[in-house]
TORPAMAR-544402 format. One record per residue (C-alpha): residue number from 1; residue in one letter; y, x, z. Coordinates in Angstrom, 3 decimals. Layout:
BEGIN
[NUM,'a',[Y,X,Z]],
...
***
This chain:
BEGIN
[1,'x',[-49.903,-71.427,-36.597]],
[2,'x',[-49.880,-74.141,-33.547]],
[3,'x',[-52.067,-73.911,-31.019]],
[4,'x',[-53.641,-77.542,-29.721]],
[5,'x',[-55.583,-78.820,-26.877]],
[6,'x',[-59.733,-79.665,-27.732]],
[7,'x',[-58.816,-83.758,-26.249]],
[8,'x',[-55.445,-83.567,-28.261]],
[9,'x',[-57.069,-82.642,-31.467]],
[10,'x',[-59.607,-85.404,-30.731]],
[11,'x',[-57.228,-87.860,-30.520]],
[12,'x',[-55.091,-86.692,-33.411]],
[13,'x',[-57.582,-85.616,-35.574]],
[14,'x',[-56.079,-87.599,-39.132]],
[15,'x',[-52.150,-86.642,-38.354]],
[16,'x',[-53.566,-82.934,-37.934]],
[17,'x',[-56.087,-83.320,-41.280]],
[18,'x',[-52.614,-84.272,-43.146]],
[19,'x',[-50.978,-80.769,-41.851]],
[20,'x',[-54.219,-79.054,-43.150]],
[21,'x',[-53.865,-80.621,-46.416]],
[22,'x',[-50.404,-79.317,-46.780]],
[23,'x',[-51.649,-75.821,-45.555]],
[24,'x',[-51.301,-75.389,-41.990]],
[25,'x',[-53.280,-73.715,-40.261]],
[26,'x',[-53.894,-74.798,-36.298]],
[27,'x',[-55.972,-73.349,-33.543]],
[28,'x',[-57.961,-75.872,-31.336]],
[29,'x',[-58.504,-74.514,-27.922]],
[30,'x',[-60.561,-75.770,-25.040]],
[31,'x',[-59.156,-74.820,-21.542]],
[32,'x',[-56.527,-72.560,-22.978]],
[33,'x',[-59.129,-70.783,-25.184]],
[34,'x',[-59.216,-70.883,-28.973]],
[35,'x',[-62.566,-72.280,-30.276]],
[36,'x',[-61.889,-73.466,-33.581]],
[37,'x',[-59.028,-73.165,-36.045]],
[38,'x',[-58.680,-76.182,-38.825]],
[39,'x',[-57.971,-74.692,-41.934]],
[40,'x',[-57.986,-75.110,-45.651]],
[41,'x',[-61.108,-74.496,-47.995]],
[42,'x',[-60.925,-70.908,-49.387]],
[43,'x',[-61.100,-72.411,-52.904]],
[44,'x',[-63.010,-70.115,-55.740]],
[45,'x',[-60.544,-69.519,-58.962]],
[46,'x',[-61.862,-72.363,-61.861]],
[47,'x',[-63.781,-70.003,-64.248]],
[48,'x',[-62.395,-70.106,-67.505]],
[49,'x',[-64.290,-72.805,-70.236]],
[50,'x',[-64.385,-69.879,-72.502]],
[51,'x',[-66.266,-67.844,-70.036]],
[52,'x',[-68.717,-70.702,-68.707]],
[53,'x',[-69.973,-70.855,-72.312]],
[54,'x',[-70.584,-67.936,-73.550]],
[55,'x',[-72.880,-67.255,-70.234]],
[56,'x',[-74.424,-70.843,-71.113]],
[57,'x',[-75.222,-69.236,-74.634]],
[58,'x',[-76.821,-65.954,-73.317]],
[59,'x',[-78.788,-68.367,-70.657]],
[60,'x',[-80.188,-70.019,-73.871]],
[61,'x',[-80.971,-66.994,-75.924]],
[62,'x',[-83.572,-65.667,-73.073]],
[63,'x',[-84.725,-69.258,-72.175]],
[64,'x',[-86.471,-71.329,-74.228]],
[65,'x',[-88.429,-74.878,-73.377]],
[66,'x',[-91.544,-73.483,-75.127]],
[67,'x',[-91.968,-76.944,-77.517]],
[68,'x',[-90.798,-79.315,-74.707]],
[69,'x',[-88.059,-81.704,-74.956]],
[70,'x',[-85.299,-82.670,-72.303]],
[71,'x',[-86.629,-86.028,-72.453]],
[72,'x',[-90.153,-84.506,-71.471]],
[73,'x',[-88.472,-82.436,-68.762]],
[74,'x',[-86.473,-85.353,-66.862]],
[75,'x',[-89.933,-87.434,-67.160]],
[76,'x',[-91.813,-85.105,-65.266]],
[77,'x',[-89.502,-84.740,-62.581]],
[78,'x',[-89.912,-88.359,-61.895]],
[79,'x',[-93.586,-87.998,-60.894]],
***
């Protein structure tokens, strides 16, 4: 992990955004002290389709729109 200055990181904020994207990680300290470390997104596993639908089909067998349409439902959030 590198360690940079607080007025470094300022001025080389983009070059040190493109290290990020490749997965560095670097620690941003202010008067020798870490304050912040620029890292990437913890990024949540892609459910599976399979998975997202049959929860989607459960959703629908407790829910119901009690007579109303979509169309009915997207009109009255306009208002």
């Amino acid at each position: 992990m590198d360690v940079v200055g607080a007025y470094d990181a300022k001025t080389r904020l983009p070059e040190l955004l493109k290290r990020v994207e490749k997965g560095e990680r670097i620690t941003i300290t202010r008067h020798g002290v870490p304050v912040a470390i620029l890292q990437p997104p913890d990024t949540a596993p892609a459910a599976a389709p399979e998975k997202t639908i049959a929860a989607l089909r459960r959703f629908r067998t407790k829910h119901a729109l009690d007579g109303l349409t979509v169309r009915e439902l997207i009109e009255e959030g306009r208002r």
